[in-house]
PAZAGU-75591 format. One record per residue: x, y, z of N, C-alpha, C, O, CB in turn. Coordinates in steps of 0.2 Angstrom, whole numbers, always signed. Each point is the difference from the previous one (the first is absolute). Glycine has a CB too. Example, Ala and Ser with C-alpha at 12.3 -4.5 7.8 and 13.67 -1.06 7.14 Angstrom:
- n_px | n_py | n_pz | ca_px | ca_py | ca_pz | c_px | c_py | c_pz | o_px | o_py | o_pz | cb_px | cb_py | cb_pz
- +66 | -28 | +39 | -4 | +6 | +0 | +4 | +6 | +0 | +5 | -1 | +3 | -14 | -5 | +3
- +7 | +11 | -10 | +4 | +6 | +1 | -4 | +5 | +3 | +3 | +6 | +1 | +3 | -9 | -11
//
This chain:
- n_px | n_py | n_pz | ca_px | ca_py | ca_pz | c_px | c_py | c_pz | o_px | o_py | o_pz | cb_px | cb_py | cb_pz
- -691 | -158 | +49 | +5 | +3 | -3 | +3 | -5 | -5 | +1 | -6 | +3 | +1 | +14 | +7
- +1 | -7 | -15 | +3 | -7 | -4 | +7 | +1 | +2 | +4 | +4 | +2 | -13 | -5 | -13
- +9 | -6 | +9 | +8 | -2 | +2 | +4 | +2 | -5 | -1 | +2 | -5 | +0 | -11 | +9
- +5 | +8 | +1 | +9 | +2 | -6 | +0 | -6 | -3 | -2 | -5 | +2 | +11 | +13 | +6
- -4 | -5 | -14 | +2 | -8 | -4 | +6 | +2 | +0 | +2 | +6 | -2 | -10 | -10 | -5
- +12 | -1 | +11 | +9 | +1 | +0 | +3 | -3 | -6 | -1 | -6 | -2 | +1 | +5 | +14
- +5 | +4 | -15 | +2 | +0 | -8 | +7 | -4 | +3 | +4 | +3 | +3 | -11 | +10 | -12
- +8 | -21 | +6 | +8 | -3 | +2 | -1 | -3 | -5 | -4 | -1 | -4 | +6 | +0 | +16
- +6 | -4 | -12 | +1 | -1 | -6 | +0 | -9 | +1 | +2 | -4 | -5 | +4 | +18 | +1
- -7 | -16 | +9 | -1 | -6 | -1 | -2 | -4 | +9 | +1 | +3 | +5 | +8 | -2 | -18
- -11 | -6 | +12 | -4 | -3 | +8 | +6 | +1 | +5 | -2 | +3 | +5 | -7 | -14 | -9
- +14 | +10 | +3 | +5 | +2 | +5 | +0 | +7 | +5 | -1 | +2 | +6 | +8 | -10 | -14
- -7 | +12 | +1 | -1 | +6 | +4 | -7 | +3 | +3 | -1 | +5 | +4 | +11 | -1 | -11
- -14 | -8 | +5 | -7 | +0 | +3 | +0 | +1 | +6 | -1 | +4 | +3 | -3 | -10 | -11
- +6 | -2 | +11 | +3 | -1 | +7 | +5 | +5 | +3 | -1 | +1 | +6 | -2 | -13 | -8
- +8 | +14 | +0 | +6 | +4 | +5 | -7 | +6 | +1 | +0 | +2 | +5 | +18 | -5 | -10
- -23 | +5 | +1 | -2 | +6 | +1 | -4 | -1 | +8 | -1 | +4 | +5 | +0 | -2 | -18
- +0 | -8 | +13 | -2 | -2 | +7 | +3 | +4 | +5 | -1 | +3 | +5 | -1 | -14 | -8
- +11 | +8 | +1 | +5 | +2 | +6 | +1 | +8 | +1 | +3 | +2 | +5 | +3 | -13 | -6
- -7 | +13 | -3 | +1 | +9 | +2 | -7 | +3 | +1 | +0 | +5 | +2 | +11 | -3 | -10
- -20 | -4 | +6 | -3 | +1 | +0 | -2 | +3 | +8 | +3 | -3 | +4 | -2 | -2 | -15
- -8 | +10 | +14 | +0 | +2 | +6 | -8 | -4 | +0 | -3 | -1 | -5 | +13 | +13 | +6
- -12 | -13 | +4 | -9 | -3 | +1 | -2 | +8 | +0 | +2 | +5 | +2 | -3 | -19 | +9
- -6 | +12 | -16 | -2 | +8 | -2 | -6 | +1 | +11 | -2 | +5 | +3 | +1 | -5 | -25
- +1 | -3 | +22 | -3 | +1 | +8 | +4 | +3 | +7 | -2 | +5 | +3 | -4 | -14 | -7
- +13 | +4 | +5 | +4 | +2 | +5 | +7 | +3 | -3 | +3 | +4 | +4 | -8 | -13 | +5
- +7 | +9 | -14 | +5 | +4 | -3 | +6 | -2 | +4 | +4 | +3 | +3 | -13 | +5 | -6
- +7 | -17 | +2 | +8 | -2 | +1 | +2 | -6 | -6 | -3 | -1 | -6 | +3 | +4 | +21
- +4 | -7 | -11 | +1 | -4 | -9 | +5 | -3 | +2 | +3 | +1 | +6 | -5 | +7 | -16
- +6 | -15 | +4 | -4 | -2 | -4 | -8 | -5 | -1 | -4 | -4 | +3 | +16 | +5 | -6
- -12 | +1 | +1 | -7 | -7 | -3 | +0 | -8 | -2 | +4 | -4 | -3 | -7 | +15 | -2
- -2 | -12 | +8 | +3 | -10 | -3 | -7 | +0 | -5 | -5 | +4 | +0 | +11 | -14 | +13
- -3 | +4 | -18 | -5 | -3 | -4 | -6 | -5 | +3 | +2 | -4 | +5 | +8 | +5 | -13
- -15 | +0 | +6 | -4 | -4 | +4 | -2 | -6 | -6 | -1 | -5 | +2 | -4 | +15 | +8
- +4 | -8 | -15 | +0 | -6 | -4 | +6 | +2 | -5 | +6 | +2 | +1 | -20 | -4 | +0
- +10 | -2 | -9 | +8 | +2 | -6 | -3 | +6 | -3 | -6 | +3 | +0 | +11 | -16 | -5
- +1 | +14 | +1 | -3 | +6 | -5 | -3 | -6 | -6 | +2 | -6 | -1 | +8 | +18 | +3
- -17 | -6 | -4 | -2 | -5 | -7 | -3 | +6 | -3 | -1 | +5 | +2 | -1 | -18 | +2
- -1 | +12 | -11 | -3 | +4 | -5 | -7 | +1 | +4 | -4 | -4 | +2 | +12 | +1 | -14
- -7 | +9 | +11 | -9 | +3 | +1 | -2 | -5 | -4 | +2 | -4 | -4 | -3 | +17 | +5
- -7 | -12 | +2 | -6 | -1 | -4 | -2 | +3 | -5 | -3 | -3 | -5 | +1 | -1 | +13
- +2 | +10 | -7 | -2 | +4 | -5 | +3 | +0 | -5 | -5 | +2 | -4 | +2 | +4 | +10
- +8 | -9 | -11 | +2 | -2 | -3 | +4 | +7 | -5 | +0 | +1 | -6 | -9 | -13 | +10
- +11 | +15 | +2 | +1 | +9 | -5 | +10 | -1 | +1 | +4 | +5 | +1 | -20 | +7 | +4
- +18 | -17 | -4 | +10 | -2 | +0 | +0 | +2 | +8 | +6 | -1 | +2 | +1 | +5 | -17
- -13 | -2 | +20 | +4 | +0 | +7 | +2 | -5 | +3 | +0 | -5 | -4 | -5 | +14 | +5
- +7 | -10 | +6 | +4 | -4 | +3 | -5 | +1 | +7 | -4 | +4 | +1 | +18 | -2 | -9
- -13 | -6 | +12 | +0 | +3 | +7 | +1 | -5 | +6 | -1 | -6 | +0 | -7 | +13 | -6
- +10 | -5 | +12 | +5 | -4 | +5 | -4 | +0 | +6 | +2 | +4 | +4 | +9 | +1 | -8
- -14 | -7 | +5 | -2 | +2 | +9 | +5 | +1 | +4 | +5 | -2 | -1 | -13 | -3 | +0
- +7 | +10 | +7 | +3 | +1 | +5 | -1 | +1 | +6 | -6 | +2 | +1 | +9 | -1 | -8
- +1 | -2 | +11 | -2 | +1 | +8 | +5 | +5 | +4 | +6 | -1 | -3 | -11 | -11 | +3
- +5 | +14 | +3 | +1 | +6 | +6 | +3 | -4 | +7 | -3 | +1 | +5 | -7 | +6 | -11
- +17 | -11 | +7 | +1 | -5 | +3 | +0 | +5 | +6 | +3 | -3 | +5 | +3 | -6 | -13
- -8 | +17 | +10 | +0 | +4 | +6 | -6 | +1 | +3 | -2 | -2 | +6 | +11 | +8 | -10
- -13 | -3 | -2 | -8 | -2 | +1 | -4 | -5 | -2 | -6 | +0 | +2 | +8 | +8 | -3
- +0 | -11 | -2 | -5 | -5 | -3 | -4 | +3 | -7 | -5 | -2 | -2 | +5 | -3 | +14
- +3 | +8 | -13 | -5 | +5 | -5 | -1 | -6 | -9 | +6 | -3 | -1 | +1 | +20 | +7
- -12 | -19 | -9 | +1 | -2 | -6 | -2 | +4 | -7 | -5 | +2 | -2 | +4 | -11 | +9
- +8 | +10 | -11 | -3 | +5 | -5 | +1 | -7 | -7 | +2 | -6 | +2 | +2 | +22 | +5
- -4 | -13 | -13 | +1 | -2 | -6 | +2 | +4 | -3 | -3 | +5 | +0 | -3 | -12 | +0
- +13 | +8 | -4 | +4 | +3 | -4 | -2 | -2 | -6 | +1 | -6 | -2 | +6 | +7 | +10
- -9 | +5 | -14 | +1 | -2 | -5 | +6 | +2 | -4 | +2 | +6 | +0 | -12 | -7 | +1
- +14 | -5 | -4 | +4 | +2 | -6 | +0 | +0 | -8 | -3 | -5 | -3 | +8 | +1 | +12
- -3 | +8 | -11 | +3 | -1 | -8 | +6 | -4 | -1 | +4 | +1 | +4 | -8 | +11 | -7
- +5 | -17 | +0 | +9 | -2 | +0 | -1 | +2 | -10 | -4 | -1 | -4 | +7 | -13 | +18
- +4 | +17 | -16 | +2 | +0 | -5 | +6 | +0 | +0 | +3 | +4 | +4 | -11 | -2 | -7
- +12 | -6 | -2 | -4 | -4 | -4 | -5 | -7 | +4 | +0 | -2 | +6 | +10 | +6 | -15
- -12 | -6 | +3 | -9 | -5 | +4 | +6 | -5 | +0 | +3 | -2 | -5 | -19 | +5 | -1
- +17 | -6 | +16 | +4 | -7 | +1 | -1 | -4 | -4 | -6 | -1 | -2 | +7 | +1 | +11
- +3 | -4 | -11 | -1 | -9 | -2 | +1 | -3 | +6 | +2 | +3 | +5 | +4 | -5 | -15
- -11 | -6 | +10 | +0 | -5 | +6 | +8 | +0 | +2 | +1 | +2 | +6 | -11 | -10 | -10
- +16 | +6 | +0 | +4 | +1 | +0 | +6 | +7 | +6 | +3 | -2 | +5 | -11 | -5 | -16
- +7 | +11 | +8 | +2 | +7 | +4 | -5 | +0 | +7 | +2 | +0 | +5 | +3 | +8 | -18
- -9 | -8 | +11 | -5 | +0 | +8 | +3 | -4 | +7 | +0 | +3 | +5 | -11 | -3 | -13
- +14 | -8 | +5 | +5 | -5 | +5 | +6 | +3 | +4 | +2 | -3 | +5 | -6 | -5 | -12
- +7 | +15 | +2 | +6 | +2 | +2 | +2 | +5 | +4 | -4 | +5 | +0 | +3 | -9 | -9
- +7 | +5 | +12 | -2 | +7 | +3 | +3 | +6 | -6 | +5 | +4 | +1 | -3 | -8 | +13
- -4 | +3 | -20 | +2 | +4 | -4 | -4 | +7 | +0 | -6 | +1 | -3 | +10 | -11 | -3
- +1 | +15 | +10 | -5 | +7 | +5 | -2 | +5 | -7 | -6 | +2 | +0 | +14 | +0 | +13
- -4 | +0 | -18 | -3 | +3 | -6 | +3 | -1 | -6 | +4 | +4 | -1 | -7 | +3 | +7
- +2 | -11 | -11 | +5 | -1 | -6 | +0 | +7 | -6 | +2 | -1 | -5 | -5 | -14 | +7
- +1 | +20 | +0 | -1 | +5 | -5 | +6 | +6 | +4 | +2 | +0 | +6 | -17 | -3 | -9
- +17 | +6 | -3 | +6 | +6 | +2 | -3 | +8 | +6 | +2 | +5 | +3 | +3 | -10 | -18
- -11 | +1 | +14 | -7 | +6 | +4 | +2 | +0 | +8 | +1 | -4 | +4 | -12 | +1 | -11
- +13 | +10 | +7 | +0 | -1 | +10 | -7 | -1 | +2 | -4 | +0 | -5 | +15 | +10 | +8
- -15 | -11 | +4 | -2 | -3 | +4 | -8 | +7 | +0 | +2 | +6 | +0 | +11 | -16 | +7
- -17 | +9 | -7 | -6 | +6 | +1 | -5 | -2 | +7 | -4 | +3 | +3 | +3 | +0 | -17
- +4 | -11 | +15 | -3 | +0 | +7 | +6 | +0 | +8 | -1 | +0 | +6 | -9 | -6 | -14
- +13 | +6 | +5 | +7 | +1 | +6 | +3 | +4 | -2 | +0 | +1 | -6 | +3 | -11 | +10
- +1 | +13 | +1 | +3 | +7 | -2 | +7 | -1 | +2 | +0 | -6 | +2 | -11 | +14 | +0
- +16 | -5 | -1 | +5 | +0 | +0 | +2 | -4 | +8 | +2 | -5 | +1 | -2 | +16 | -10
- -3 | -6 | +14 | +2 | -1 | +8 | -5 | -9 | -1 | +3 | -5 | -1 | -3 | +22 | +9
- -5 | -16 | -8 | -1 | -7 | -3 | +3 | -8 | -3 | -1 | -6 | +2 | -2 | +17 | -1
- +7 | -8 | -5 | +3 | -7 | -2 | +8 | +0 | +4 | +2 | -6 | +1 | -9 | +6 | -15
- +9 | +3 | +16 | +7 | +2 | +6 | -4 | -3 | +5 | +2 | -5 | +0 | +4 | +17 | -3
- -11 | -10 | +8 | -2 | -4 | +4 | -1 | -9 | +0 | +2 | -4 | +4 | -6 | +17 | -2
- +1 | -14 | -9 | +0 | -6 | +0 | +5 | -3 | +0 | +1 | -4 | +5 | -9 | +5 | -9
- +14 | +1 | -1 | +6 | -1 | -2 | +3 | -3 | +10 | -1 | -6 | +2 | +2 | +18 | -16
- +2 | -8 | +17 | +1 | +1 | +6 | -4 | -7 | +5 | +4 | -4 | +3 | -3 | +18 | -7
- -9 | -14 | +4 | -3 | -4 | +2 | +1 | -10 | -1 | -1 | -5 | +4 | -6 | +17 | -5
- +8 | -10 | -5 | +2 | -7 | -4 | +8 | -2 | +0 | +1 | -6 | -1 | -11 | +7 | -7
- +16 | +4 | +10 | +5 | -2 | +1 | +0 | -1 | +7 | +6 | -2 | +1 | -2 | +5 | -10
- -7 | -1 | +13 | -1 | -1 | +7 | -2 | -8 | +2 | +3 | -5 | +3 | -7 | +20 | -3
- -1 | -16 | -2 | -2 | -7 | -1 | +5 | -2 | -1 | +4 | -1 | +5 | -14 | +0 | -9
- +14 | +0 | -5 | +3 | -4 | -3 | +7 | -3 | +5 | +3 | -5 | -1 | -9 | +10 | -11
- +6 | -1 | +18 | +6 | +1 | +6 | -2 | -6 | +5 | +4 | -3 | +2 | -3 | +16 | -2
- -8 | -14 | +1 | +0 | -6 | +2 | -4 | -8 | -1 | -3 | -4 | +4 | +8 | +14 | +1
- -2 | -8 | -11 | -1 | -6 | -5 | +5 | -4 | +0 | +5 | +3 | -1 | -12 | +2 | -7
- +8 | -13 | +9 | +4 | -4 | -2 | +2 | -4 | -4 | +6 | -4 | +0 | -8 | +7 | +7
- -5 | -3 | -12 | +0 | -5 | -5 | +3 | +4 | -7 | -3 | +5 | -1 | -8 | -12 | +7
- +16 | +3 | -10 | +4 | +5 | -5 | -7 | +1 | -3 | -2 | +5 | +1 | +17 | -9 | -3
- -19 | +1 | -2 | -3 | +0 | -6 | -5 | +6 | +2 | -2 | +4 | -5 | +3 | -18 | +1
- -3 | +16 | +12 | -5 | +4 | +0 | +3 | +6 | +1 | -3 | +5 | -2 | -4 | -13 | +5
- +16 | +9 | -1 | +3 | +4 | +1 | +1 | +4 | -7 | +1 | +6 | -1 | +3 | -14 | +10
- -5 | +2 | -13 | +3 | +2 | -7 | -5 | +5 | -3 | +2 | +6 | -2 | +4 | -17 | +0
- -12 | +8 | +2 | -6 | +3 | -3 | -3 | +6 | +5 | -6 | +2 | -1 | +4 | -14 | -5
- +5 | +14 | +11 | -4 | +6 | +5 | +6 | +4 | -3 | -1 | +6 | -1 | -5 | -12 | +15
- +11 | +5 | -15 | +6 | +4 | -2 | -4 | +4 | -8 | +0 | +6 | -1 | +12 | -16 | +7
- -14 | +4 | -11 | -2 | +3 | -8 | -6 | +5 | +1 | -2 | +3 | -4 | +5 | -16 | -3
- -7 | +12 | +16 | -5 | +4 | -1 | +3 | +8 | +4 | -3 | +5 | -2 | -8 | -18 | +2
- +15 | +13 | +5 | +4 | +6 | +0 | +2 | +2 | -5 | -2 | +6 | +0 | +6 | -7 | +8
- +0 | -1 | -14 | +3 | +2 | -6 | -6 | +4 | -3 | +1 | +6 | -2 | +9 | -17 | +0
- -16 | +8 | +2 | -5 | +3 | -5 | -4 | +7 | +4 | -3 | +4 | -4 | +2 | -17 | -1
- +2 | +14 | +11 | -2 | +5 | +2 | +3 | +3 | -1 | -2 | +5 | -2 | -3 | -8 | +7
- +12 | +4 | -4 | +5 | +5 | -2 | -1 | +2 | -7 | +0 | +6 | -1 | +7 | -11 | +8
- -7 | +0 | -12 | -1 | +1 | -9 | -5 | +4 | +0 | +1 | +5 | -4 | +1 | -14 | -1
- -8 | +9 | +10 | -6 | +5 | +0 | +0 | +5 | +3 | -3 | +5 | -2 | -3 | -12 | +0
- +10 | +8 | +7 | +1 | +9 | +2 | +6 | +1 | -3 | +3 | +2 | +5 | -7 | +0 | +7
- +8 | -2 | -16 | +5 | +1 | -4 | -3 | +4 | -5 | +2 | +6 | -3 | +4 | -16 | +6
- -11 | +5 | -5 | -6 | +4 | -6 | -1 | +8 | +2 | -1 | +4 | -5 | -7 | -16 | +4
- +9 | +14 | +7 | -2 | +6 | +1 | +4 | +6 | +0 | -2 | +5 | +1 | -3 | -11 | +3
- +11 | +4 | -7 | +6 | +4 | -1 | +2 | +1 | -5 | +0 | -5 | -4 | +3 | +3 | +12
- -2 | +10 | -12 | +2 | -1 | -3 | +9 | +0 | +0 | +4 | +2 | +5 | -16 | +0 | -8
- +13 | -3 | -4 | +8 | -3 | +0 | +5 | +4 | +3 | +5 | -2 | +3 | -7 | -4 | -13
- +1 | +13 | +9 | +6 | +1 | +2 | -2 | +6 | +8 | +3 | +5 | +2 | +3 | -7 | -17
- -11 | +0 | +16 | -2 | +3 | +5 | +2 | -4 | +7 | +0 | -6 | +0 | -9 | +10 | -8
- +11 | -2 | +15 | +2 | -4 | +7 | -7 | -2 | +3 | -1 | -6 | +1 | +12 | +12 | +2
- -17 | +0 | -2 | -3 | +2 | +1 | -8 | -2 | -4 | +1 | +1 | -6 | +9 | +5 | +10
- -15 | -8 | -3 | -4 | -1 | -3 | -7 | +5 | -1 | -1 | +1 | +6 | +8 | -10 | -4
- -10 | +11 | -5 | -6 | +5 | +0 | -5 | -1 | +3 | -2 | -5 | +2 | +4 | +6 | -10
- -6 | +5 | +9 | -3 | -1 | +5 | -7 | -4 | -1 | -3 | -3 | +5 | +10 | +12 | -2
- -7 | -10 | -11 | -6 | -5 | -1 | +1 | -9 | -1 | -3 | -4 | -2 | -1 | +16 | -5
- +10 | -11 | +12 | +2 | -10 | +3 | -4 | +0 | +4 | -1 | -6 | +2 | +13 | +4 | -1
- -18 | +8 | +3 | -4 | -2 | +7 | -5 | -1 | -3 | -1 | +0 | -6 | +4 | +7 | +14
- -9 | -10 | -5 | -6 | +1 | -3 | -2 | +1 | +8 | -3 | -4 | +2 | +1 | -4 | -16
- +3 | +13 | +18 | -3 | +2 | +6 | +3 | +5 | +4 | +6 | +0 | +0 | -10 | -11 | -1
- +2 | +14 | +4 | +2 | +6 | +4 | +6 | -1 | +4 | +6 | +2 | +0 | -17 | +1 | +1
- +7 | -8 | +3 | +5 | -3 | +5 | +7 | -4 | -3 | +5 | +2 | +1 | -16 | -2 | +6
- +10 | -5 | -9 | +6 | -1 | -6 | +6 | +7 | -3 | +6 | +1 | -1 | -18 | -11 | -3
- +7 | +13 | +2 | +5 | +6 | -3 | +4 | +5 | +7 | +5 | +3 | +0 | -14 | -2 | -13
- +4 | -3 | +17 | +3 | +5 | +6 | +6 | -4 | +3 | +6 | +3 | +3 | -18 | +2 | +0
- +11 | -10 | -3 | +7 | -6 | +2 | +7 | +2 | -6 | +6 | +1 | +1 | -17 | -14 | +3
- +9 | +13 | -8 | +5 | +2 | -5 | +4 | +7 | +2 | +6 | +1 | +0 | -13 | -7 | -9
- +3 | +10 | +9 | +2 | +6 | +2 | +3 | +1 | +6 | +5 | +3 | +0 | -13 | +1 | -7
- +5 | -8 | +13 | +4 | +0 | +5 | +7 | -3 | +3 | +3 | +0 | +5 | -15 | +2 | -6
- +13 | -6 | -6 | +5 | -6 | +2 | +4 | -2 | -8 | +2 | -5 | -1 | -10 | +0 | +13
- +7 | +9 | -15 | +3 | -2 | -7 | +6 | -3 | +0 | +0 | -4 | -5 | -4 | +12 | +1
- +8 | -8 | +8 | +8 | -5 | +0 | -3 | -7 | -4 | +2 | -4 | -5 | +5 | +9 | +20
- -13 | -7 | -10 | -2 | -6 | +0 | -2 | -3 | -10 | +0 | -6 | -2 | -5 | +9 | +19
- +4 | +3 | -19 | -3 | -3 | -4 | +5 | +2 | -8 | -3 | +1 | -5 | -9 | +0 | +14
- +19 | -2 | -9 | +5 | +3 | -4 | +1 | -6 | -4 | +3 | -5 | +3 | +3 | +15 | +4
- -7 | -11 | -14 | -1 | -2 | -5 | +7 | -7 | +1 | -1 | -6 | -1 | -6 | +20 | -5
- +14 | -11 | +7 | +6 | -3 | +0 | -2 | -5 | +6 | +1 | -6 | -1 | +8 | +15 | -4
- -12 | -7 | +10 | -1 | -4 | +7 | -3 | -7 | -3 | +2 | -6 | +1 | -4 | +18 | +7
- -4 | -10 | -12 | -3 | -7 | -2 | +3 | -6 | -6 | +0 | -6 | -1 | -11 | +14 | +4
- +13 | -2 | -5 | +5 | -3 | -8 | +4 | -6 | +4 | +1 | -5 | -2 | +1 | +18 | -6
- +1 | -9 | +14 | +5 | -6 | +2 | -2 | -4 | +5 | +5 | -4 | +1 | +2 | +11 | -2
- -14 | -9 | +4 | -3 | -5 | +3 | -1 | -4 | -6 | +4 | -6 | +0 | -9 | +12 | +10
- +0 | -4 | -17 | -3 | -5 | -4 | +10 | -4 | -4 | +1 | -5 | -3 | -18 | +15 | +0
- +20 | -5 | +5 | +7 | -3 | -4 | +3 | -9 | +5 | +4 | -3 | -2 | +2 | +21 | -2
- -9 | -20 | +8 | +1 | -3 | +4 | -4 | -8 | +0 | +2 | -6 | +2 | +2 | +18 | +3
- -11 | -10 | -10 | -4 | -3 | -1 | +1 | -5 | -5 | +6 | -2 | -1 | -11 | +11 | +5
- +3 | -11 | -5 | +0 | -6 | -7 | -6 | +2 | -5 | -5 | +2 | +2 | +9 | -12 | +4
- -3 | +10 | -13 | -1 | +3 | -5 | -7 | -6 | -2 | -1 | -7 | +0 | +16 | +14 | -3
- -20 | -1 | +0 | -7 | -5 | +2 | -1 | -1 | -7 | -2 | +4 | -5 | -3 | +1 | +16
- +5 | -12 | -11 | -3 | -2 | -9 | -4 | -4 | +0 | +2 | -5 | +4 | +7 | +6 | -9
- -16 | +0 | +1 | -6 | -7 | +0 | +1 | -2 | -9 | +1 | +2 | -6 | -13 | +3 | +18
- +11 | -9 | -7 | +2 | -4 | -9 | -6 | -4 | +0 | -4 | +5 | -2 | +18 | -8 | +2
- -17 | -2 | +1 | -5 | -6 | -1 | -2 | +0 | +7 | +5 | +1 | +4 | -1 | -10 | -15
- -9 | +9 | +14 | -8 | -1 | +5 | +5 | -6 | +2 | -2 | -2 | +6 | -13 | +6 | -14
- +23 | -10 | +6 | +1 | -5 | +3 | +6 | +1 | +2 | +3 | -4 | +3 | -11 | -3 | -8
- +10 | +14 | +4 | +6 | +3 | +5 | +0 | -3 | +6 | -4 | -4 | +2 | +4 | +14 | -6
- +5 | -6 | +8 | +1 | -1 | +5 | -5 | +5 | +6 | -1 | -1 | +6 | +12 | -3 | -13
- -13 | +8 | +1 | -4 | +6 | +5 | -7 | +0 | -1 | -3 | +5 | +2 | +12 | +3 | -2
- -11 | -14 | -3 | -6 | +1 | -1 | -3 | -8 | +6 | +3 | -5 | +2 | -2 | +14 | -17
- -7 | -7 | +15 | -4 | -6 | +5 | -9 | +2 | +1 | -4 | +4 | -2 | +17 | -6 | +10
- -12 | -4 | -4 | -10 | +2 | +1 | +1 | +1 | +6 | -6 | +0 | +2 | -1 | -6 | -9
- +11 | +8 | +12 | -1 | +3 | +5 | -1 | +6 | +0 | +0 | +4 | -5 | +6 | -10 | +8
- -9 | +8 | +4 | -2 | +7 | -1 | +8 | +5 | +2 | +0 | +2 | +6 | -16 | -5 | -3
- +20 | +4 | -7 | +7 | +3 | +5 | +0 | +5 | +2 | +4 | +3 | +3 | +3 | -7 | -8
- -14 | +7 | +4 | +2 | +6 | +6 | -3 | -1 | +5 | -1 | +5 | +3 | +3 | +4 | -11
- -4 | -13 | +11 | -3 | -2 | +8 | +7 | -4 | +3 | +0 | -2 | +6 | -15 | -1 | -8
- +19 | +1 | -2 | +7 | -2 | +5 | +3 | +2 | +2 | +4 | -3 | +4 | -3 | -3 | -7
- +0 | +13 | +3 | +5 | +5 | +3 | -8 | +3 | +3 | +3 | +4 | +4 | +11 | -1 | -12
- -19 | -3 | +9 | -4 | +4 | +5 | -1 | -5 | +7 | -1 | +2 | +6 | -6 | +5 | -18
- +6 | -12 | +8 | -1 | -6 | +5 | +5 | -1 | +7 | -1 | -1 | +6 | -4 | -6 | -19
- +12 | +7 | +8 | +5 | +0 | +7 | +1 | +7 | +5 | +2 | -1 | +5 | +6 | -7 | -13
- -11 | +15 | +5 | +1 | +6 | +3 | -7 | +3 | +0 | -1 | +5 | -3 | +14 | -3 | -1
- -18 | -5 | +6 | -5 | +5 | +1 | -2 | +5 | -1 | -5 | +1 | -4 | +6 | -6 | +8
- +3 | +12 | +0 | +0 | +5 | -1 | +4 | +2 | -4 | -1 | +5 | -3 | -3 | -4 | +12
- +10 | -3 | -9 | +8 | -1 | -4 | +1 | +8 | +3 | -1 | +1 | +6 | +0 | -9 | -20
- +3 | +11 | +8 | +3 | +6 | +1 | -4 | +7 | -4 | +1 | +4 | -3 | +11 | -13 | +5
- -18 | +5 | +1 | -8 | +4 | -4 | -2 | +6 | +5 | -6 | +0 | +1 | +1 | -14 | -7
- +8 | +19 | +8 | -2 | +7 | +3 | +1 | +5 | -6 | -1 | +7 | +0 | +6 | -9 | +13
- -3 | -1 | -19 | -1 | +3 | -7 | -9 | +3 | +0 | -1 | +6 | -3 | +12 | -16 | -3
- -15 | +7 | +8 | -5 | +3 | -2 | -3 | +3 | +6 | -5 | +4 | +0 | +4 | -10 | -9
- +3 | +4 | +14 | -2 | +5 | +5 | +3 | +6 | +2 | +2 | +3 | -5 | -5 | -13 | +9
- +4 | +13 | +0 | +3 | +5 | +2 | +7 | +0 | +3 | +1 | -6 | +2 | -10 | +8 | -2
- +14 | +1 | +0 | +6 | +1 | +5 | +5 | -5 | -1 | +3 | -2 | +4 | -10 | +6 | +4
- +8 | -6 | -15 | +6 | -5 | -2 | +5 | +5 | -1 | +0 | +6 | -3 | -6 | -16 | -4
- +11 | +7 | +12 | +7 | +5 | +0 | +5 | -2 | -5 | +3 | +5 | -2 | -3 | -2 | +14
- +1 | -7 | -15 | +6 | -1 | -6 | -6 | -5 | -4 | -4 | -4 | +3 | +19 | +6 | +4
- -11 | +0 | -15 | -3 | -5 | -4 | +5 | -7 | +0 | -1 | -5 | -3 | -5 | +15 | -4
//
């Protein structure tokens, strides 16, 4: 069967797809990187990640599209989508769960600097389920899902998902600006294994089953 090609908008979000993704064998989640993302071979602009199955052990490879095509630059950063485009591989519940997962971490972090920067990567998942609303709507449509189960969580708990509710978490945040690759937010770390690294599972039943509040 051929692969999917997951369509994101830059290596950061490549990886959070990890954290909401399910292992296509046991149908739980997330997934770890077993190597880096690098360009296919094939030389047709794909991407691809290896992965592993930290329940089963399962190893798959993911392929991605990223557009726009990263610079070395942006690739160092956690810069999750610089385009006004909402997200076609994370969906609404999605980026809320990460959101959540990474301020959960950033709780018990003690170092300001890492504080700071787990904070700019909450702020960004918020910018990207925000993407999903429109303006004068509380509510969002039902094509924020990209899955059954996802949309059935909506339906079943909409309070959770009211437009003002998030407006007023990301209002708390700090306001996300990349300027030059020698910001403050940029590096060659990999930053999104430091909030995975301190919370293992974190606050990741986002892709499994039976998460009672986002």
């Amino acid at each position: 069967m051929e692969s999917e090609t997951i369509h994101v908008h830059s290596v950061a979000e490549a990886y959070l797809v990890l954290m909401v993704r399910r292992c296509e064998v046991c149908d739980r989640g997330p997934l770890e990187a077993r190597a880096d993302l690098t360009k296919a071979r094939s030389g047709d602009g794909q991407w691809e990640l290896p992965t592993n199955c930290p329940t089963c052990g399962n190893d798959d490879v993911l392929e991605f599209r990223i557009a726009p095509e990263p610079t070395s630059e942006q690739a160092a950063t956690n810069w999750v989508n610089p385009t006004q485009e909402r997200s076609r591989a994370i969906d609404l519940l999605g980026w809320l769960t990460l959101f959540r997962s990474i301020l959960e971490a950033s709780k018990k972090e003690t170092d300001k600097s890492e504080i700071r920067k787990l904070a700019i990567e909450c702020a960004q998942c918020l910018d990207e389920a925000l993407k999903f609303y429109e303006p004068d709507n509380e509510l969002p449509n039902q094509n924020a899902f990209f899955s059954e189960e996802s949309l059935t969580r909506f339906r079943d708990l909409p309070q959770q998902f009211t437009r003002s509710r998030w407006l007023h978490e990301r209002s708390k945040l700090p306001v996300v600006v990349f300027r030059t690759p020698k910001s403050e937010n940029a590096g060659s770390r990999r930053w999104w294994q430091v909030w995975r690294r301190r919370d293992p599972r974190g606050n990741f039943d986002g892709p499994d089953k039976g998460q009672a509040d986002i």
